[in-house]
N, C-alpha and C positions, 0 to 999 in steps of 0.2 A: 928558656925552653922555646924549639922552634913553633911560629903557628902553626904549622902540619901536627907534630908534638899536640900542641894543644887541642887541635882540630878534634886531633882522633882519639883523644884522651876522654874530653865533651861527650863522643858518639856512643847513644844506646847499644851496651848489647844484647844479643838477641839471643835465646833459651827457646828448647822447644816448650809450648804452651803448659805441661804437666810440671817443667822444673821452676816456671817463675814462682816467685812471693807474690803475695797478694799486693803489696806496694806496687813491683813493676807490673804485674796485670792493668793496676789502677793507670798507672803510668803510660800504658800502651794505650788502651782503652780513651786517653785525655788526647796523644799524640792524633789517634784514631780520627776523632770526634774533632779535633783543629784543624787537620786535613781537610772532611769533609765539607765544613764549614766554607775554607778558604778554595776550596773547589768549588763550589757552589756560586761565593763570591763572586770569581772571576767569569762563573758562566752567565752569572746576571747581567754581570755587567760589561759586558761583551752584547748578548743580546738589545740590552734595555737603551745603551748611549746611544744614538743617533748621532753624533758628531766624534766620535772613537776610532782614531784613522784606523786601519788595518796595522800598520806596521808598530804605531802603539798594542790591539789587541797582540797580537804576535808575540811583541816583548812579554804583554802580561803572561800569555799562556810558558812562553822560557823562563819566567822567573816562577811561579805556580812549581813547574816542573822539578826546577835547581831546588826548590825550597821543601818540595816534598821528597825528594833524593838527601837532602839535609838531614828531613826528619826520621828518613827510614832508609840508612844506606846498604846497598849492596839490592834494592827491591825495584831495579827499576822496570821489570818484565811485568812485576805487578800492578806497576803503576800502567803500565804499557797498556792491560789488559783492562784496566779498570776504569782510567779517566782519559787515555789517548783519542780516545774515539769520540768520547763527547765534548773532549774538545774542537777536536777535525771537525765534528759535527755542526758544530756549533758557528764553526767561522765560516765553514763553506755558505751554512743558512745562511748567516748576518749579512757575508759578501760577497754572496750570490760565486763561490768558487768552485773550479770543476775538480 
């Protein structure tokens, strides 16, 4: 089987809210809650490192991004809306960006 094959084989599908079981409810709700988590991560520590080149934070926030696009594909306008901004936000503060 190709990785693509597999890739997309792995990827949650997604039901509107009234058709899940309660398993993938659970399941979303878990993906949910890991996201936040690992968004948060990154915004700490973006802020908190004093020695965190830029082009390292940078990486951090394109990997954050790929891996929440992993977790929830086809949502990236959500994520757009959700965490794009506090990230931009986040680095302009740290690195004084215009």
């Amino acid at each position: 089987m190709s990785q693509l094959a597999a890739q997309t084989e792995n990827q949650p599908t997604y039901k509107p809210e009234s058709l899940q079981t309660p398993e993938e409810k659970a399941e979303e709700s878990r993906r949910i809650r890991r996201l936040q988590l690992m968004m948060n991560m990154v915004i700490q520590v973006i802020q908190q490192d004093r020695n965190l080149p830029v082009e390292q934070a940078s990486a951090m926030v394109a990997n954050a991004r790929r891996a929440a696009l992993a977790m929830f594909p086809g949502k990236e306008l959500a994520f757009d809306l959700i965490y794009w901004s506090r990230l931009q936000r986040t680095m302009r503060e740290r690195y004084r960006m215009q």
